[in-house]
N, CA, C and O atoms as a Tinker XYZ file with bonds, in Angstrom:
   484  protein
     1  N      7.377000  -13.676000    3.733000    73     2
     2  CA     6.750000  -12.748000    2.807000    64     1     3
     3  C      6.179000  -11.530000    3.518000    63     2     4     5
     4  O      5.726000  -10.594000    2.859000    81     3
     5  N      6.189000  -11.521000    4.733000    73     3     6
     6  CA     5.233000  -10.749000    5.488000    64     5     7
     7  C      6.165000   -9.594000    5.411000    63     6     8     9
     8  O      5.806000   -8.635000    4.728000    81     7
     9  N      7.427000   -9.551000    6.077000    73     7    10
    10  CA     8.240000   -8.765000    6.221000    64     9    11
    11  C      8.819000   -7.748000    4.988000    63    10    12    13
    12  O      9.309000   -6.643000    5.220000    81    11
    13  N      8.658000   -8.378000    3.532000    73    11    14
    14  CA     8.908000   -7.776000    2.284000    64    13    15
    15  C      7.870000   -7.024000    2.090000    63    14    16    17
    16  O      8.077000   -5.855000    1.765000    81    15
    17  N      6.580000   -7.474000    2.232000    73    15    18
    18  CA     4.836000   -6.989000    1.880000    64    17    19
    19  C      4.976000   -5.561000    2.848000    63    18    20    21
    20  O      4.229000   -4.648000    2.494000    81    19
    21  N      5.662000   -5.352000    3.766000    73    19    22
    22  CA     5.482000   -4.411000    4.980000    64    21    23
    23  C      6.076000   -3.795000    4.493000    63    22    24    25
    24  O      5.441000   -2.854000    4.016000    81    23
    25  N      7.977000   -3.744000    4.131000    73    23    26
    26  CA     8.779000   -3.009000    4.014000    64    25    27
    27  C      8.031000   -2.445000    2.837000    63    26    28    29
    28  O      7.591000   -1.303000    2.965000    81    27
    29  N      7.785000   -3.211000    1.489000    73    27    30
    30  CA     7.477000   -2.441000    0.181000    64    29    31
    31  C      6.594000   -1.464000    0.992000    63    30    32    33
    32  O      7.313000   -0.637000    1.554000    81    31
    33  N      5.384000   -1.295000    1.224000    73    31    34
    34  CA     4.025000   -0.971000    1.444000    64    33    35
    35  C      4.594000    0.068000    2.334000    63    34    36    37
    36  O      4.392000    1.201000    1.898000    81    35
    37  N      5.126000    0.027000    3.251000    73    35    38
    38  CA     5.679000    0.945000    3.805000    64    37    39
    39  C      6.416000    2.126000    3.039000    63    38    40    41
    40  O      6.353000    3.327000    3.297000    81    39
    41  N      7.128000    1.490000    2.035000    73    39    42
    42  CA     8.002000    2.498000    1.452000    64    41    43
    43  C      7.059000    3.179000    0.415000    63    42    44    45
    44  O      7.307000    4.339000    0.086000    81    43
    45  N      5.728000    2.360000   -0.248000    73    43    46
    46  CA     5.190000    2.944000   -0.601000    64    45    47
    47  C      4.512000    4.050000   -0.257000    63    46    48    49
    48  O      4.629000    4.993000   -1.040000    81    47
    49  N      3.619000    4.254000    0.993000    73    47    50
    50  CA     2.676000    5.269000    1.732000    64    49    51
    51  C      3.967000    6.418000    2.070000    63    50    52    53
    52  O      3.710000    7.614000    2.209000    81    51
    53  N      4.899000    6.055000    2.140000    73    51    54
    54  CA     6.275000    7.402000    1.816000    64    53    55
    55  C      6.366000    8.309000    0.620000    63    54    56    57
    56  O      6.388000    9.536000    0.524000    81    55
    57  N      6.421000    7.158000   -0.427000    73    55    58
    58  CA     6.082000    7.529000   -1.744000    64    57    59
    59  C      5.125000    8.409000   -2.072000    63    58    60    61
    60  O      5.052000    9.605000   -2.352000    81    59
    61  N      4.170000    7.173000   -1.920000    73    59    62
    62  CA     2.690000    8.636000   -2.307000    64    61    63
    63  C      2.582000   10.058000   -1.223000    63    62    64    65
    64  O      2.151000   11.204000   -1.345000    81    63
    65  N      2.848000    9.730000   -0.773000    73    63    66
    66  CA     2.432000   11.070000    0.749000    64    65    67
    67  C      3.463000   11.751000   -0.348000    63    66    68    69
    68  O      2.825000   12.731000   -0.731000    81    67
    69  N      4.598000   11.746000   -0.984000    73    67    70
    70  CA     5.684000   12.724000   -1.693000    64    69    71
    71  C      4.839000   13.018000   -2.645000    63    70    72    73
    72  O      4.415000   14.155000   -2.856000    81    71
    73  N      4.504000   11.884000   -3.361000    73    71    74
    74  CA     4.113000   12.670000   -4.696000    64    73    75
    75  C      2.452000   13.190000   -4.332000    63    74    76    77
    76  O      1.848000   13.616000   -5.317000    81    75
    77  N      1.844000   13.188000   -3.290000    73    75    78
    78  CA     0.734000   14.183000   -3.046000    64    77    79
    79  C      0.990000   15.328000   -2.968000    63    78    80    81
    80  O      0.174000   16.201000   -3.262000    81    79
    81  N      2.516000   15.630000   -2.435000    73    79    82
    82  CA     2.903000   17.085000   -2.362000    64    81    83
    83  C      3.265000   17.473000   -3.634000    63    82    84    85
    84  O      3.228000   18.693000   -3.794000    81    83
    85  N      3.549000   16.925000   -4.436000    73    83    86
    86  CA     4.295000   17.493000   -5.598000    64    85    87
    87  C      3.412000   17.386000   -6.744000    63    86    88    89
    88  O      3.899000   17.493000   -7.869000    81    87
    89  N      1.875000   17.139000   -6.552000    73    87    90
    90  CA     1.011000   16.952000   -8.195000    64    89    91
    91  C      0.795000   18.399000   -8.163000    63    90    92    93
    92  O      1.242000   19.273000   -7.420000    81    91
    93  N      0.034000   18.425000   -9.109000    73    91    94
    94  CA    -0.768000   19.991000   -9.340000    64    93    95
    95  C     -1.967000   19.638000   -9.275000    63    94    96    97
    96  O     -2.696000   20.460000   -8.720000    81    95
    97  N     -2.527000   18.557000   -9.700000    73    95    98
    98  CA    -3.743000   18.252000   -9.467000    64    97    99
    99  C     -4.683000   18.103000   -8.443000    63    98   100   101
   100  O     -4.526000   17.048000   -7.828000    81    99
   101  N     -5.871000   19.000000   -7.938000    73    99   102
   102  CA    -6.488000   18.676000   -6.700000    64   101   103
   103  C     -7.291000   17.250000   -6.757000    63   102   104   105
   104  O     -7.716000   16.629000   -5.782000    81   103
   105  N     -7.368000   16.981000   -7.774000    73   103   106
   106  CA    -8.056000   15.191000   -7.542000    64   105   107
   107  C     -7.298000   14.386000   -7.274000    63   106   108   109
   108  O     -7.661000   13.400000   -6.633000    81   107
   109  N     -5.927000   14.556000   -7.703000    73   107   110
   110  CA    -4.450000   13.661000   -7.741000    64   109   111
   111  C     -4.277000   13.331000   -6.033000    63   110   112   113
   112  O     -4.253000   12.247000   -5.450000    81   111
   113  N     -4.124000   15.345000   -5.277000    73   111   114
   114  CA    -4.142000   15.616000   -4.436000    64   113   115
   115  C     -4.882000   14.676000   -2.908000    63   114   116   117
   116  O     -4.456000   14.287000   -1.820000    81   115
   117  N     -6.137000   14.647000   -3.627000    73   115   118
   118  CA    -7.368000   14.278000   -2.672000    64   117   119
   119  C     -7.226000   13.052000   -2.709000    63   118   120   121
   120  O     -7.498000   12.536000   -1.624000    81   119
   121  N     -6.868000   12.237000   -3.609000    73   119   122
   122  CA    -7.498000   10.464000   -4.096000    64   121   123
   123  C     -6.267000   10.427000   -3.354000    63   122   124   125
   124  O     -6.545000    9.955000   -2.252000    81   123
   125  N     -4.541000   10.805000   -3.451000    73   123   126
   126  CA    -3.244000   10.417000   -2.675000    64   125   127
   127  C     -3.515000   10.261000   -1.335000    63   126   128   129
   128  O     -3.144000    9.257000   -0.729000    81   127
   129  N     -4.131000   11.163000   -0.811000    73   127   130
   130  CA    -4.437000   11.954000    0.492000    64   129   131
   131  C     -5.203000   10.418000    1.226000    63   130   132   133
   132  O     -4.534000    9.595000    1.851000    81   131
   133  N     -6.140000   10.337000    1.072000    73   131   134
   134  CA    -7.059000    9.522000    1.005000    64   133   135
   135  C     -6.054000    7.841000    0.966000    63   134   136   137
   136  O     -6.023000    7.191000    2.011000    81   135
   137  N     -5.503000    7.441000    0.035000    73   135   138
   138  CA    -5.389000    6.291000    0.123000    64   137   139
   139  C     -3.891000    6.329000    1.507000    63   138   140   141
   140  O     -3.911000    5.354000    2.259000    81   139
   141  N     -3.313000    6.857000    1.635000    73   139   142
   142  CA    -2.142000    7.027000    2.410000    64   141   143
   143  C     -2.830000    7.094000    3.927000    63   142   144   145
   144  O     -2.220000    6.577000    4.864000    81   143
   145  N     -4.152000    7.761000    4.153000    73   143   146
   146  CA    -4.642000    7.911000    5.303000    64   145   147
   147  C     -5.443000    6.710000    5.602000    63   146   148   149
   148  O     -5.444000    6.430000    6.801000    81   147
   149  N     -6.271000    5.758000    4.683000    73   147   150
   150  CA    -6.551000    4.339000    4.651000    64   149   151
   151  C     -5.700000    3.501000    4.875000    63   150   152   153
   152  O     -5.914000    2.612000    5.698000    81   151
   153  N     -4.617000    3.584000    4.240000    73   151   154
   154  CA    -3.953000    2.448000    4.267000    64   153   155
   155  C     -3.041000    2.091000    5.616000    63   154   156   157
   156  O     -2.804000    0.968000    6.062000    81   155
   157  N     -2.489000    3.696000    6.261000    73   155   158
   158  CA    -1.432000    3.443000    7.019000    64   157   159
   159  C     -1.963000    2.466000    8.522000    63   158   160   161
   160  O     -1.153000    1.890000    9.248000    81   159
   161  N     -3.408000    2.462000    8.733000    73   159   162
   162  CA    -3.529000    1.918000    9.930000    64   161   163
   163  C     -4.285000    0.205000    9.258000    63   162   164   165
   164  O     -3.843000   -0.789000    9.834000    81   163
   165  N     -5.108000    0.008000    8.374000    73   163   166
   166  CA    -4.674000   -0.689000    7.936000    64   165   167
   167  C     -3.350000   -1.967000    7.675000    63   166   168   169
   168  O     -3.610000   -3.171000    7.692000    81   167
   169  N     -1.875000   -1.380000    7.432000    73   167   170
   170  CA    -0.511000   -2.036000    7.396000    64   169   171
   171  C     -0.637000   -2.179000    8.827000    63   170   172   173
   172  O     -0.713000   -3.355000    9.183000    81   171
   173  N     -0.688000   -1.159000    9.922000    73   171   174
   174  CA    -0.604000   -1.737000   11.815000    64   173   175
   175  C     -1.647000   -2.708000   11.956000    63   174   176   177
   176  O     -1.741000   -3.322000   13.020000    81   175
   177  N     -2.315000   -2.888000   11.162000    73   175   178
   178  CA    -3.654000   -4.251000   11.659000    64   177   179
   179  C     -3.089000   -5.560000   11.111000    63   178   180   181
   180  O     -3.085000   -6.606000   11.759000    81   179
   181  N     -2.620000   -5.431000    9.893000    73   179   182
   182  CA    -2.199000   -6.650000    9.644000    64   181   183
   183  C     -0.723000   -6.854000   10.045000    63   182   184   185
   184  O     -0.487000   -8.062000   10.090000    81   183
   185  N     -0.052000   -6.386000   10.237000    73   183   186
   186  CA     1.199000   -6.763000   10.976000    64   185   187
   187  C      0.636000   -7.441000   12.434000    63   186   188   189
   188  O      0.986000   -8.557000   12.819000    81   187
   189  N     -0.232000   -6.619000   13.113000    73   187   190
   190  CA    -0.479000   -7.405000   14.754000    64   189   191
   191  C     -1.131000   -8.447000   14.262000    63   190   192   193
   192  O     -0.764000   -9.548000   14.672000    81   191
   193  N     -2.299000   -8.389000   13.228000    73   191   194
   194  CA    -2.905000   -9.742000   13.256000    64   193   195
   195  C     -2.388000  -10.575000   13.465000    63   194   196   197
   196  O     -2.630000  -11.361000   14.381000    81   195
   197  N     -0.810000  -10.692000   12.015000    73   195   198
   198  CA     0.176000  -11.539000   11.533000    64   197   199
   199  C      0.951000  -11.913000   13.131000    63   198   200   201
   200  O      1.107000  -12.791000   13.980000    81   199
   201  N      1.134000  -11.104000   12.917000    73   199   202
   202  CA     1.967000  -11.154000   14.656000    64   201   203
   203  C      1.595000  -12.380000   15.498000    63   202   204   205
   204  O      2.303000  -13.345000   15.786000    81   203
   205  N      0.093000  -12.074000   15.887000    73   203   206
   206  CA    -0.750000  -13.053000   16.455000    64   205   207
   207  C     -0.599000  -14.840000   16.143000    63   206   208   209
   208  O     -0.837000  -15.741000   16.948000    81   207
   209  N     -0.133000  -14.968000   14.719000    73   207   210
   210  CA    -0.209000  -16.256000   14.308000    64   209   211
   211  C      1.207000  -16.435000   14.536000    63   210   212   213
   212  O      1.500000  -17.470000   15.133000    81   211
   213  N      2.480000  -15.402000   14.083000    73   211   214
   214  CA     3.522000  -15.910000   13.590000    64   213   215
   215  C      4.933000  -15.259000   14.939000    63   214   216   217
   216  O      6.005000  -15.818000   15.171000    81   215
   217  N      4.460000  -14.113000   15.511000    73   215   218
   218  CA     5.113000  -13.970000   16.593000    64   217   219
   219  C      5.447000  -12.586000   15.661000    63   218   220   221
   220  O      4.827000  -12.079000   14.725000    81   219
   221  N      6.913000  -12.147000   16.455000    73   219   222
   222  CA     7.321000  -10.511000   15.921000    64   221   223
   223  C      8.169000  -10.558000   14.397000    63   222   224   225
   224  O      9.234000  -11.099000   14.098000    81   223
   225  N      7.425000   -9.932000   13.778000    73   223   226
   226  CA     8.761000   -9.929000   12.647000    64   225   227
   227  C      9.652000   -8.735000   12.292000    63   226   228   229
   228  O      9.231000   -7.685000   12.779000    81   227
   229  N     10.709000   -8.629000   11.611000    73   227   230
   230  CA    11.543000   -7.948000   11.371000    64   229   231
   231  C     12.050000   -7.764000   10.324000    63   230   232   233
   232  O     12.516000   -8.675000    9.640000    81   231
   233  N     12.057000   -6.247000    9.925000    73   231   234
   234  CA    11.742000   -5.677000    8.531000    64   233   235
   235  C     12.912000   -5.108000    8.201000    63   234   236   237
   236  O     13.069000   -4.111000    8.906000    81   235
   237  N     14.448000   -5.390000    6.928000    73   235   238
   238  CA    15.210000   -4.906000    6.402000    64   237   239
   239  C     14.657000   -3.277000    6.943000    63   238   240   241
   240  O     13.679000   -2.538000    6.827000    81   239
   241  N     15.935000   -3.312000    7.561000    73   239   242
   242  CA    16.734000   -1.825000    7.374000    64   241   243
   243  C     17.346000   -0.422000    6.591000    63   242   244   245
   244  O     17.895000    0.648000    6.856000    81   243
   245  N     16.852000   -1.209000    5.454000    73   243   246
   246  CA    17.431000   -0.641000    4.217000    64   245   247
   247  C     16.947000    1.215000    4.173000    63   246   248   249
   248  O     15.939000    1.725000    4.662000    81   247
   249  N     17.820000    1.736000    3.585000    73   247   250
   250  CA    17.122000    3.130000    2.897000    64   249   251
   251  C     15.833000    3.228000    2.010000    63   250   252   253
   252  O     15.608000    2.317000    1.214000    81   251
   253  N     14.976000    4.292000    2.112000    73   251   254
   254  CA    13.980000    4.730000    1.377000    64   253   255
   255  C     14.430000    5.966000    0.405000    63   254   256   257
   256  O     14.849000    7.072000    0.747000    81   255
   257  N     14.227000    5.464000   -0.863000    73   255   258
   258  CA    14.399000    6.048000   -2.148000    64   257   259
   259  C     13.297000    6.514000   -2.616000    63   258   260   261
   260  O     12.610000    5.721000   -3.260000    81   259
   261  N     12.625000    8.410000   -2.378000    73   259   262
   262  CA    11.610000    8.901000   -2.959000    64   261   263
   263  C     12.135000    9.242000   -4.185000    63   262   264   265
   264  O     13.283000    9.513000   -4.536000    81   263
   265  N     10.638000    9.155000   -5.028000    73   263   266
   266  CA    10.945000    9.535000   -6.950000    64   265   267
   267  C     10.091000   10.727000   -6.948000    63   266   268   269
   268  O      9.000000   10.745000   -6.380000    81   267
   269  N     10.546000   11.637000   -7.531000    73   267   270
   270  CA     9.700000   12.587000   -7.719000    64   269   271
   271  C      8.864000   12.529000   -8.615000    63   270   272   273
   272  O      9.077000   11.676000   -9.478000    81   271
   273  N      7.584000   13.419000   -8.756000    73   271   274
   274  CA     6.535000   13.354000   -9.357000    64   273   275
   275  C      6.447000   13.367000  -10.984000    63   274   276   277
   276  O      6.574000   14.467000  -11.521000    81   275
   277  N      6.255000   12.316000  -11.740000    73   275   278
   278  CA     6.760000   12.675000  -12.981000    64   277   279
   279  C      5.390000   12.765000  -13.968000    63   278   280   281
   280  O      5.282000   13.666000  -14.800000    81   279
   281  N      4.118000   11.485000  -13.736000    73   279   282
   282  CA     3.373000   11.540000  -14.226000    64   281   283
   283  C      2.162000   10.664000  -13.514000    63   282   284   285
   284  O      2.359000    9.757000  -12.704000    81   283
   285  N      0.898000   11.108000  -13.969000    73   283   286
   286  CA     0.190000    9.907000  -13.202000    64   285   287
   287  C      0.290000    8.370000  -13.210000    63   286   288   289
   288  O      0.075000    7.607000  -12.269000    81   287
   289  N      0.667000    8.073000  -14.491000    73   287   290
   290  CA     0.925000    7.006000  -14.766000    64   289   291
   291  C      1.840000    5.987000  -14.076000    63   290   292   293
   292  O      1.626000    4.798000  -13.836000    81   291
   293  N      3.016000    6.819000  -13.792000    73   291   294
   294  CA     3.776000    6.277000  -12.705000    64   293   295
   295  C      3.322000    6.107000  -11.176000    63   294   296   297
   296  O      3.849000    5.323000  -10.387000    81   295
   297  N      2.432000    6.831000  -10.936000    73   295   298
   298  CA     1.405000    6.136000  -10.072000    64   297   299
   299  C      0.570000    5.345000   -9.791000    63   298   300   301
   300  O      0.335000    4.787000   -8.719000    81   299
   301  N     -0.083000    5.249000  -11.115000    73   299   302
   302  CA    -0.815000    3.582000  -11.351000    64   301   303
   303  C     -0.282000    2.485000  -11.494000    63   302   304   305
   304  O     -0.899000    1.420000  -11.486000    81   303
   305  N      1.289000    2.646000  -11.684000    73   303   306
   306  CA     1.507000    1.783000  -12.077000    64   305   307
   307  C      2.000000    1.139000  -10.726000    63   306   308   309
   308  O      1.889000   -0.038000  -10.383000    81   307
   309  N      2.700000    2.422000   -9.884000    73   307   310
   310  CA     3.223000    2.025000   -8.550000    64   309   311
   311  C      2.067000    0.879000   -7.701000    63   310   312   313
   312  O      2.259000   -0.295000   -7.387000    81   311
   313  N      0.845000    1.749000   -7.498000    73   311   314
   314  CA    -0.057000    1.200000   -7.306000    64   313   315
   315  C     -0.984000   -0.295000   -7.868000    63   314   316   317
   316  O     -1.384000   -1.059000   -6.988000    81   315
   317  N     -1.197000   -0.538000   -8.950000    73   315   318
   318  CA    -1.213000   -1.519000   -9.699000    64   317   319
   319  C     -0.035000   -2.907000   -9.303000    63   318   320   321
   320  O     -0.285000   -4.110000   -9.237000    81   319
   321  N      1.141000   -2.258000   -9.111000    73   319   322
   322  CA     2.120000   -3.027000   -8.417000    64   321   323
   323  C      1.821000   -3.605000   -7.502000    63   322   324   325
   324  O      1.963000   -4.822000   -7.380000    81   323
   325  N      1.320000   -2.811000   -6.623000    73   323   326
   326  CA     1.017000   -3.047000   -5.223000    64   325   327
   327  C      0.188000   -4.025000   -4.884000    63   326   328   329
   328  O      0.470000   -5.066000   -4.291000    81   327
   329  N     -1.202000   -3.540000   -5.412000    73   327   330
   330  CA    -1.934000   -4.870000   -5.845000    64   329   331
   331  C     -1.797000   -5.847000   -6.298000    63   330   332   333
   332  O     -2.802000   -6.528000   -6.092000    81   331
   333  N     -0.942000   -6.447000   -6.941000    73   331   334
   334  CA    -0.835000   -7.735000   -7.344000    64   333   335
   335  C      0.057000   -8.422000   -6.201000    63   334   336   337
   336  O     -0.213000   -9.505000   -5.682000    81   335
   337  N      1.441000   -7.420000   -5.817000    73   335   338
   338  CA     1.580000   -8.082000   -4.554000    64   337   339
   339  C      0.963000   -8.309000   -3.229000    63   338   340   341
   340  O      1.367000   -8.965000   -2.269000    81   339
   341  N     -0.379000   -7.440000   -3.447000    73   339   342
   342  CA    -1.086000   -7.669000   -2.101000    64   341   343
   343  C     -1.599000   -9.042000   -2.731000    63   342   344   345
   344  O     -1.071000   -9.997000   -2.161000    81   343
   345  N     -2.516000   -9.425000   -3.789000    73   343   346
   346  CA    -2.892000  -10.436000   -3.840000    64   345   347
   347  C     -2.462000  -11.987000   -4.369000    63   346   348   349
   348  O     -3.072000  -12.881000   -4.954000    81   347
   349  N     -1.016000  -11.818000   -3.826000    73   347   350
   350  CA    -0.176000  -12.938000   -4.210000    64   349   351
   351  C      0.288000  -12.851000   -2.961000    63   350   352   353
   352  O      1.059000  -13.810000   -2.986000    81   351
   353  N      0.432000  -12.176000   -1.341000    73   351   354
   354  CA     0.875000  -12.477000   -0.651000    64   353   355
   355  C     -0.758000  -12.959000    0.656000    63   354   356   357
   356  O     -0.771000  -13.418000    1.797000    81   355
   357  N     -1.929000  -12.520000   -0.353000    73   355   358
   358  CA    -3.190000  -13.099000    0.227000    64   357   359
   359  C     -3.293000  -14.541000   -0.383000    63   358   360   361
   360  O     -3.914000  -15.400000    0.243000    81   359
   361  N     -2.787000  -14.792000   -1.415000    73   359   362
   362  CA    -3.086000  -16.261000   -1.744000    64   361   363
   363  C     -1.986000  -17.243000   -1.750000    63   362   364   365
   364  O     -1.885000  -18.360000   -2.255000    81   363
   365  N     -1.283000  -16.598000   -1.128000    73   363   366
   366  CA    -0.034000  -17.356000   -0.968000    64   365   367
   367  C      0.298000  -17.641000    1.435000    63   366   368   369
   368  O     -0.251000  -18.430000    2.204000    81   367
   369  N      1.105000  -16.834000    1.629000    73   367   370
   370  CA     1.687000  -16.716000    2.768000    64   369   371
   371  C      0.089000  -16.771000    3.485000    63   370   372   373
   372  O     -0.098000  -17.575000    4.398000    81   371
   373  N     -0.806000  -16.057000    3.113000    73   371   374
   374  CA    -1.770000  -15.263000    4.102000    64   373   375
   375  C     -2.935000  -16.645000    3.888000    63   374   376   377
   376  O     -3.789000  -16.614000    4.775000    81   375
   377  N     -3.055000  -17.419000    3.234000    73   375   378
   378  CA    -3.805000  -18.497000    2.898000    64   377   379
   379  C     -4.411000  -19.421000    3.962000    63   378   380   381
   380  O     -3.775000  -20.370000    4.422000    81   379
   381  N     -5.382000  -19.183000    4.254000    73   379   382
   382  CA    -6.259000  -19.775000    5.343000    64   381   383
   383  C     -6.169000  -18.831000    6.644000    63   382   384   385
   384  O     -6.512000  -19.320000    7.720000    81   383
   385  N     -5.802000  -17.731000    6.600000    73   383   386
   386  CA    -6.058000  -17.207000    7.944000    64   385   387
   387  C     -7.105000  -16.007000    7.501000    63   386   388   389
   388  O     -7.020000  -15.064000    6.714000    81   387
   389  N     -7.914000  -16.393000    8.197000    73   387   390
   390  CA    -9.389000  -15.269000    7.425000    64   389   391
   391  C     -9.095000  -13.853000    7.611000    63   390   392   393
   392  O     -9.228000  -13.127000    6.626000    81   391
   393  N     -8.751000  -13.390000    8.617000    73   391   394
   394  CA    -8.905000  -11.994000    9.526000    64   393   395
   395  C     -7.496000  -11.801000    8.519000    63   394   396   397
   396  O     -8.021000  -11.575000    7.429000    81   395
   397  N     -6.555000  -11.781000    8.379000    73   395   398
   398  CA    -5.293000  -10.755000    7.377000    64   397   399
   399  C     -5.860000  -11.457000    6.186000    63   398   400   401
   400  O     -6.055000  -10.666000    5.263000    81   399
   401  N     -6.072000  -12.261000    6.010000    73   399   402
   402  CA    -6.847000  -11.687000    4.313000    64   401   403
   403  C     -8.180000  -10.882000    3.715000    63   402   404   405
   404  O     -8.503000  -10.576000    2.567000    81   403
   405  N     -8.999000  -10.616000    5.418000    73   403   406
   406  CA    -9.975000   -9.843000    5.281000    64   405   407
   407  C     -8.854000   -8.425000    4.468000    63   406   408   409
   408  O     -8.807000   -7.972000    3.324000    81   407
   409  N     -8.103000   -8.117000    5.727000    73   407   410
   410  CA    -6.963000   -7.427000    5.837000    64   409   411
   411  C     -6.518000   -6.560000    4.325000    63   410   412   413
   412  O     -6.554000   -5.380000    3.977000    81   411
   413  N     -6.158000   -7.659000    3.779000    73   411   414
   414  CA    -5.648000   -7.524000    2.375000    64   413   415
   415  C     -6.489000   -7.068000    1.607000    63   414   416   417
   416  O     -6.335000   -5.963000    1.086000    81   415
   417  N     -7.718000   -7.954000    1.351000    73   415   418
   418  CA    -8.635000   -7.876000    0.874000    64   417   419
   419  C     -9.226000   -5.552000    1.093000    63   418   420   421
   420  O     -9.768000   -4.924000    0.184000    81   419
   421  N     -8.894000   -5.017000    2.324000    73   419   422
   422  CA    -9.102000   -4.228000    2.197000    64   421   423
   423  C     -8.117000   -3.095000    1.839000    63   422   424   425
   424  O     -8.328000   -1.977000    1.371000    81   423
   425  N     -6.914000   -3.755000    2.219000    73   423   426
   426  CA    -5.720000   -3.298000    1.278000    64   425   427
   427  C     -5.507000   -2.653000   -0.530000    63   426   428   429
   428  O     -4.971000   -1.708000   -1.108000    81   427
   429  N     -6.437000   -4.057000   -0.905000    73   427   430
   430  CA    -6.363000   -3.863000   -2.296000    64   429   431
   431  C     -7.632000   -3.117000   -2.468000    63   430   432   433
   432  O     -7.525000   -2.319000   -3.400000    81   431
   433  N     -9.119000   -3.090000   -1.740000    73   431   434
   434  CA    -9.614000   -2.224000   -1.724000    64   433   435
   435  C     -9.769000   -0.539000   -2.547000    63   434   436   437
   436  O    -10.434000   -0.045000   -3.458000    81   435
   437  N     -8.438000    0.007000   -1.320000    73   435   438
   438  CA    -7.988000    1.090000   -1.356000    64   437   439
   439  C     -7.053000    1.568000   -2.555000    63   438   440   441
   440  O     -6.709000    2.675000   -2.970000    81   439
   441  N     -6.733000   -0.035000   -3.015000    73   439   442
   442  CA    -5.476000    0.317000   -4.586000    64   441   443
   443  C     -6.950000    0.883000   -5.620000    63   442   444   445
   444  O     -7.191000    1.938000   -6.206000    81   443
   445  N     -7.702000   -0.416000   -5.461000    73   443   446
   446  CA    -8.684000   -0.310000   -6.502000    64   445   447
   447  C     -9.157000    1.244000   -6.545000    63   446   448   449
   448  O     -8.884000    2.020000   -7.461000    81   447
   449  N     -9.826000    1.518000   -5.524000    73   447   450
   450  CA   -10.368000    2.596000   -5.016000    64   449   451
   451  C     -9.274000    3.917000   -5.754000    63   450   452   453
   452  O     -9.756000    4.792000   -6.473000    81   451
   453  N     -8.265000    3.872000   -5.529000    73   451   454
   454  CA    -7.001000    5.192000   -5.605000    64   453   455
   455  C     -6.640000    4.943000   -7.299000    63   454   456   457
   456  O     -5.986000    5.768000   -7.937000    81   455
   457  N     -7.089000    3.884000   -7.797000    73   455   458
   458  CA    -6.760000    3.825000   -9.259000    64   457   459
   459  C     -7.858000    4.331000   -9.984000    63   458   460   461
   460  O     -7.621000    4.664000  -11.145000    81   459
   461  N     -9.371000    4.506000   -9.423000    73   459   462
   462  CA   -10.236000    5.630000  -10.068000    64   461   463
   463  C    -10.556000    6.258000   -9.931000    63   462   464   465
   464  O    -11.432000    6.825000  -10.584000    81   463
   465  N     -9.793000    6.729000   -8.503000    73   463   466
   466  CA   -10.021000    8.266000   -8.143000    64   465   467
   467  C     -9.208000    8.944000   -8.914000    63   466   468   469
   468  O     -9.545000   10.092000   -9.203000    81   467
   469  N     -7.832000    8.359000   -9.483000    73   467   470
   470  CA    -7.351000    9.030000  -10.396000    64   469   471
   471  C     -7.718000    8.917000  -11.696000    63   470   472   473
   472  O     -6.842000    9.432000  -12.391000    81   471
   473  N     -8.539000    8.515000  -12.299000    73   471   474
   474  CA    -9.096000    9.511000  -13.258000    64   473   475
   475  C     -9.894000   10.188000  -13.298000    63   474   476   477
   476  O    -10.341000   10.525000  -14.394000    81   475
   477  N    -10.469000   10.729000  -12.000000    73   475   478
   478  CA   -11.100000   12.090000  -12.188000    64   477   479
   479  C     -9.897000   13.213000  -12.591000    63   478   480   481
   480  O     -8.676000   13.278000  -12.731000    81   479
   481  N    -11.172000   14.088000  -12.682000    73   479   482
   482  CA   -10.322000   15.967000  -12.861000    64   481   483
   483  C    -10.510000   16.276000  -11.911000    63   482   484
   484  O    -10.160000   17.399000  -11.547000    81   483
């Protein structure tokens, strides 16, 4: 699970960093900004943590498919996504190891956090 949780999450902070360039909105702007700059060192902590227990893992190769900016909504929802797989791969795979579910735990944090920064103006 570790290796899917990375690739998505990865492809996500691609995602948003795109559609930060492409809102019109300076709150859209700032709250994107913000969770992409949280999160990315964040994903390097819990990969080494993981690492630590499970050794090196290795993440599909696949292409990254950016969507362009269509509405906020499609951002919450991206996000909202995200979160539930962060907290199904904390109560699942990540289950009893304290330090990557601190991890997660601050992962989803930052969803929570980026889902009401967007509704400001």
């Amino acid at each position: 699970m570790v290796e899917q949780y990375t690739r998505t999450t990865l492809e996500l902070l691609n995602q948003v960093r795109y559609w930060h360039w492409q809102t019109r909105s300076f709150a859209q702007h700032e709250a994107l900004c913000k969770w992409y700059t949280n999160v990315a060192p964040l994903v390097d902590e819990l990969v080494e943590a993981w690492m630590g227990y499970d050794g090196r893992i290795s993440v599909d190769q696949g292409g990254v498919q950016l969507v362009d900016y269509d509405s906020v909504e499609q951002i919450e929802d991206a996000i909202k996504e995200h979160r539930t797989m962060t907290k199904s791969f904390k109560d699942g795979s990540a289950k009893g190891l304290g330090d990557v579910q601190d991890i997660l735990d601050d992962i989803m944090k930052q969803d929570s956090t980026l889902l009401y920064l967007l509704t400001l103006n």
